[in-house]
C-alpha positions as CSV (number, residue, x, y, z in Angstrom):
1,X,0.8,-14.4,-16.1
2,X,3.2,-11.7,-18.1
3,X,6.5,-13.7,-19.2
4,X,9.3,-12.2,-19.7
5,X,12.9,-13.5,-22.0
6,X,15.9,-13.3,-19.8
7,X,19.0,-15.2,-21.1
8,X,21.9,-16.6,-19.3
9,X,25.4,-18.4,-19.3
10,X,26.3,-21.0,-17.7
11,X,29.2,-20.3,-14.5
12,X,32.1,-22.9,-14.3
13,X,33.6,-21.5,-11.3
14,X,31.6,-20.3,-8.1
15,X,32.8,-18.7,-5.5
16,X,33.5,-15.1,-3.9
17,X,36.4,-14.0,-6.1
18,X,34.5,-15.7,-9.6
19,X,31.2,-13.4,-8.3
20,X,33.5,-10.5,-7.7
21,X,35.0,-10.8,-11.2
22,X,31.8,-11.0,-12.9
23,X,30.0,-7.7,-11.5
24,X,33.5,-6.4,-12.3
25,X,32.0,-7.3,-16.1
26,X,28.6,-5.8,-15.6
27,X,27.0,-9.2,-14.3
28,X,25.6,-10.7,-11.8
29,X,25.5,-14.6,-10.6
30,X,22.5,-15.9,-9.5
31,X,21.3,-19.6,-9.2
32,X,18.1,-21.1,-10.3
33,X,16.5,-24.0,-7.9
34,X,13.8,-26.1,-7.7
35,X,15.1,-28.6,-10.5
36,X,17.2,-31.7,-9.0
37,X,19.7,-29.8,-9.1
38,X,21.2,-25.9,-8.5
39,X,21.9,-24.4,-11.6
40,X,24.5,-21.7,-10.9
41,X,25.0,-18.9,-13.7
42,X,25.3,-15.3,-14.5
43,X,23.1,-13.0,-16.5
44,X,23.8,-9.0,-17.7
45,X,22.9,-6.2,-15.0
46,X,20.7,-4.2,-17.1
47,X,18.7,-6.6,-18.4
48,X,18.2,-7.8,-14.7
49,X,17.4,-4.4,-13.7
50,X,14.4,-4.2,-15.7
51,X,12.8,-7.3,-14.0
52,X,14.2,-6.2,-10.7
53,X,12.8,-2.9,-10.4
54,X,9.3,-3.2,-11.0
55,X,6.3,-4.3,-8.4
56,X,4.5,-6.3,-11.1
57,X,4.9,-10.1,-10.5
58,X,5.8,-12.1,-14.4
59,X,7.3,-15.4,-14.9
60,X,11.1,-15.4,-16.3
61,X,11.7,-17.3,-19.4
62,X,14.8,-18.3,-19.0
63,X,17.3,-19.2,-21.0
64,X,20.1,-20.9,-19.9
65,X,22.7,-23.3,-22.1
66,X,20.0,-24.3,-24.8
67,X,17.1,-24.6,-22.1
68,X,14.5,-22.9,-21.4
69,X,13.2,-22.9,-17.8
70,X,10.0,-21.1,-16.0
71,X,10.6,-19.2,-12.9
72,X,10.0,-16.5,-10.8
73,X,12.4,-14.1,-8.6
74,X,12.8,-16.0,-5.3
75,X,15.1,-13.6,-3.6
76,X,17.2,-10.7,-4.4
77,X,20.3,-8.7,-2.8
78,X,21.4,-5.2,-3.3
79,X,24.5,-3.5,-2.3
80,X,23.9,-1.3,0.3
81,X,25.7,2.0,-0.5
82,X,25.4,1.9,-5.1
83,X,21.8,-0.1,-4.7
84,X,23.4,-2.7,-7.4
85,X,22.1,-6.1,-7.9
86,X,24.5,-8.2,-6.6
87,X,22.8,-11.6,-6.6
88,X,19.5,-13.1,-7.4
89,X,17.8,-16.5,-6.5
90,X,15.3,-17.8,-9.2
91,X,12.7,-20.5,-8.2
92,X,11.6,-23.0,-10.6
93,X,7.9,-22.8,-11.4
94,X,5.5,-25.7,-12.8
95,X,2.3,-24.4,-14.5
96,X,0.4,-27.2,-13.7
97,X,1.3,-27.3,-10.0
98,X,-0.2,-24.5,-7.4
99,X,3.2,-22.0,-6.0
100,X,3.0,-19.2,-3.9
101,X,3.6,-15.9,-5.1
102,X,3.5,-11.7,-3.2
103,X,1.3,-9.6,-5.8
104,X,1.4,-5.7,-5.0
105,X,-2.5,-4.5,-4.3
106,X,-3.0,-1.0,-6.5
107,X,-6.1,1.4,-5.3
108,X,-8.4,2.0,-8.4
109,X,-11.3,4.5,-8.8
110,X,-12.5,7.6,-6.7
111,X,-13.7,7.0,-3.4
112,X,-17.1,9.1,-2.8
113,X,-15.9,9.7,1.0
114,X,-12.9,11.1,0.2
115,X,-14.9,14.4,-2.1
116,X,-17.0,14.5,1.3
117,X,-13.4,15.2,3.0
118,X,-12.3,11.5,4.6
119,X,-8.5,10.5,4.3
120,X,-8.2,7.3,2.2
121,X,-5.0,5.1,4.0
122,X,-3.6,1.7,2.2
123,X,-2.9,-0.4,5.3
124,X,-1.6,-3.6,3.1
125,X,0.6,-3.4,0.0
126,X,1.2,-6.9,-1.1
127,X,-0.8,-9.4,-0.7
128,X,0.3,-13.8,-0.4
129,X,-1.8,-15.6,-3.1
130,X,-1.5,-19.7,-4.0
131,X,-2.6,-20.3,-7.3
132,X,-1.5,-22.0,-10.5
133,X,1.0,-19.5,-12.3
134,X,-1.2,-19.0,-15.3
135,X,-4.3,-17.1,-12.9
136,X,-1.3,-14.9,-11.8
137,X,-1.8,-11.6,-13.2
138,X,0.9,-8.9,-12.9
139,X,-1.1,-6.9,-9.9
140,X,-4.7,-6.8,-8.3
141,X,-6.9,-4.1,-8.8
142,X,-8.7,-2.8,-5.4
143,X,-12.0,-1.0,-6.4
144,X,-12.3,2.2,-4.2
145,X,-15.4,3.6,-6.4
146,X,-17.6,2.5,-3.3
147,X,-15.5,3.6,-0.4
148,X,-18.0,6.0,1.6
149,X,-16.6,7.9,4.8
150,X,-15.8,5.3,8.0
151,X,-16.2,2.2,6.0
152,X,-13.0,-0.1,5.3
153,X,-11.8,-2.9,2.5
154,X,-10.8,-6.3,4.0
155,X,-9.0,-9.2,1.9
156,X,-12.3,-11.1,1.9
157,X,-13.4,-8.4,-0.2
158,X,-11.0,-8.9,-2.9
159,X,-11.7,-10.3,-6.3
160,X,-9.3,-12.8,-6.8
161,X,-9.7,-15.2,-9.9
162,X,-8.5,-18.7,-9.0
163,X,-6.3,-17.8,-6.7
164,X,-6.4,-18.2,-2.8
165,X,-5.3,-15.6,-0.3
166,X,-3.0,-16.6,2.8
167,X,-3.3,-13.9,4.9
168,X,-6.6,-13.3,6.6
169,X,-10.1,-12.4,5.5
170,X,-10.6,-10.2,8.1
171,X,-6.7,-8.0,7.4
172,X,-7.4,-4.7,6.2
173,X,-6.2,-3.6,3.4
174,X,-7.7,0.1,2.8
175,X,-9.3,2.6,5.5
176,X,-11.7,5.8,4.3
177,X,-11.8,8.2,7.6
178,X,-12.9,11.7,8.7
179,X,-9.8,13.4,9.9
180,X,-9.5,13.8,13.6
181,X,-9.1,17.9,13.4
182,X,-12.5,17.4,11.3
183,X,-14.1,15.6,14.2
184,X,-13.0,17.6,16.5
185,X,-14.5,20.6,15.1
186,X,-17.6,18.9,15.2
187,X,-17.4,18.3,18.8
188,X,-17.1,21.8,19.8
189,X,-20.4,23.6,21.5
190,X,-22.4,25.7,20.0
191,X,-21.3,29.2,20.6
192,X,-25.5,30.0,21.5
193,X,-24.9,27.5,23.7
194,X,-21.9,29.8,26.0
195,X,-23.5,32.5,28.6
196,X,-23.6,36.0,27.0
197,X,-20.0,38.4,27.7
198,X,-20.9,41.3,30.5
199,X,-20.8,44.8,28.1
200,X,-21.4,42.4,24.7
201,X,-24.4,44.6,22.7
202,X,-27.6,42.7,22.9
203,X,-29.0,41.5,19.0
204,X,-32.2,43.7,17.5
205,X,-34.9,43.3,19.7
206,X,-33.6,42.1,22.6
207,X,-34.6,43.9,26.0
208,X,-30.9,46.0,27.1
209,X,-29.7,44.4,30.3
210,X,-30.5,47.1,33.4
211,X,-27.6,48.5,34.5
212,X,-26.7,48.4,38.2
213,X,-27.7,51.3,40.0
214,X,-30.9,51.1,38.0
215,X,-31.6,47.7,39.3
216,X,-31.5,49.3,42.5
217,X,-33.8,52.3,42.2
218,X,-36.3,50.2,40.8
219,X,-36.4,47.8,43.7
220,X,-37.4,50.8,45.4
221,X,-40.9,51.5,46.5
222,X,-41.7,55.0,44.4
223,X,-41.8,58.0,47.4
224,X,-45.2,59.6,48.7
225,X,-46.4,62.9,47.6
């Protein structure tokens, strides 16, 4: 698991008007749990952005009156009309002891059914793991290099390394398909297969058609001399 420093100070007031003061300062309270206690504090916006605003999963070192403290981003609010971080929970995390974590699932590779002319769709984009924190890495790495036309990835196909998934085996998490205009083009007749057009010119070697009175005349027994 990638760790990353984040240091913070202590709050001695809580409360709506202490929170609105301190994003008035370019900072924003959070509180950490898991520990006997809540541990309310505050920490500086952009250095909270830069944890905030990326899909890789890393512990936060972090640093709060002296001590040092393991977690992970538990739950996050923005404001709805600037996109600001407002608050932030933090979740205490043992290493020895299994916790549950949502790592994003990133496509790698080039899928051979997708040359042939298949449409490659990612169904599932995070997937629920339980695992010690050190087998966390910062994503997972879906191999595509195989993916041949009609043929999907599941989560039981996964390679996951100590860890244990908690959704399904049988959830999909990537599709490889022939488009439907394709298949529908395929479905079409043959145009041999349509009766020939009245007037259309008959191809090289091809006995003409006898035209109508002609039929006729030759139904006709010939006349006696």
């Amino acid at each position: 698991m990638n760790k990353l420093p984040l240091s913070g100070s202590v709050r001695e007031h809580i409360g709506t008007r202490n929170a609105t003061r301190l994003r008035s300062q370019k900072r924003v309270p959070c509180v950490l749990y898991g520990g006997s206690d809540p541990v309310h504090f505050s920490v500086d916006e952009a250095a909270l952005r830069k944890i905030i605003f990326t899909p890789d999963v890393s512990g936060i070192e972090l640093e709060i009156g002296g001590n040092t403290t393991l977690a992970m981003v538990h739950q996050k609010q923005f404001d709805p009309i600037s996109d600001r971080v407002i608050h932030v929970d933090f979740m205490e995390i043992q290493e020895d002891r299994e916790t549950r974590v949502q790592l994003t699932l990133r496509l790698s590779g080039q899928a051979p059914g997708v040359r042939k002319g298949g449409k490659l769709n990612q169904t599932m984009r995070r997937l629920t793991v339980k695992g010690l924190p050190a087998k966390f890495p910062s994503h997972i790495d879906v191999d595509i290099s195989e993916m041949e036309l009609n043929t999907s990835i599941h989560v039981s196909d996964l390679k996951l390394d100590g860890l244990i998934a908690l959704e399904g085996p049988d959830e999909v998490v990537a599709t490889l398909r022939v488009p439907k205009k394709v298949e529908e083009v395929v479905a079409t007749p043959a145009a041999g297969a349509v009766a020939p057009v009245a007037g259309a010119v008959p191809a090289a070697g091809a006995a003409a058609p006898a035209a109508e009175g002609d039929a006729k005349s030759a139904a006709k027994p010939a006349a006696k001399k």
